[in-house]
C-alpha positions in Angstrom: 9.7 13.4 10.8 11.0 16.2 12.4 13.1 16.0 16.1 12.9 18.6 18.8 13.5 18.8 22.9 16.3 18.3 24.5 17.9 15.3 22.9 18.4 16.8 19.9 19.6 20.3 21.5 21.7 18.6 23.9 23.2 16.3 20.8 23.5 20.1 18.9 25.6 21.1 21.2 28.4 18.2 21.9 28.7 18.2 18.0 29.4 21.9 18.1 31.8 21.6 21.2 33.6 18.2 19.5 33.9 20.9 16.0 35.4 23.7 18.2 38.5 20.9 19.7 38.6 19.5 16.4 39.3 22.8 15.2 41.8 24.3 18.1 43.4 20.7 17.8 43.7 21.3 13.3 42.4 17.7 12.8 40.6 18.7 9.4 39.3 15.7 9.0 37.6 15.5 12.3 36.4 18.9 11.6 34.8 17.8 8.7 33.4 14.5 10.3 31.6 16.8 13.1 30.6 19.2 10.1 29.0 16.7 8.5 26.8 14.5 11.4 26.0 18.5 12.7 24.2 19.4 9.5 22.7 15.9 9.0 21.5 16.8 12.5 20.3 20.2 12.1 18.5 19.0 9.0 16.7 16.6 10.5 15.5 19.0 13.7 14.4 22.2 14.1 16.7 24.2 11.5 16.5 22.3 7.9 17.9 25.8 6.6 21.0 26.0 8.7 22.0 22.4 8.4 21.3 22.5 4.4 23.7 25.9 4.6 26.6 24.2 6.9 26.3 21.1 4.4 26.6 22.8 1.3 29.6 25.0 2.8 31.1 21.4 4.1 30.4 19.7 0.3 32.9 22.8 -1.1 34.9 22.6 1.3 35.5 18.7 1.1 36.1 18.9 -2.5 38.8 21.7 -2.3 40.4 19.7 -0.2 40.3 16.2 -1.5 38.0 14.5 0.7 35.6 13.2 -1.8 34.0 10.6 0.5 32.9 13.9 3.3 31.5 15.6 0.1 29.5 12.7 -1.3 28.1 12.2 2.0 27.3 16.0 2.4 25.6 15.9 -1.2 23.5 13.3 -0.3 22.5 14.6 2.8 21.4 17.5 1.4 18.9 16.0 -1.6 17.4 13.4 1.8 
């Protein structure tokens, strides 16, 4: 089932905002923590194709970087 209004924008939108501190801040792993529930969001609202694309992008990402965990949970994600 897909979510819309203004729950899911207004949800949208602290993710995005807690991504941008997480990124002026360089806590990687928060970044990819926010990455991760924002596509899992997007995916499961209005914009399946940009949360698939920002979870895929976060799965590569995750593996360069060691964080197998952030990239299991990504590839999973995207297969649900």
């Amino acid at each position: 089932m897909r979510k819309t209004g203004a729950g899911m924008q207004a949800a949208t939108q602290s993710l995005k905002a807690s991504l941008d501190e997480a990124v002026s801040k360089g806590l990687f792993g928060l970044q990819l923590e926010a990455r991760l529930v924002l596509g899992e969001v997007e995916m499961s609202g209005t914009n399946p194709a940009v949360g698939r694309s920002r979870l895929v992008a976060l799965e590569k990402d995750a593996d360069a970087k060691g964080f197998a965990l952030i990239a299991h949970k990504a590839r999973a994600a995207i297969k649900n």
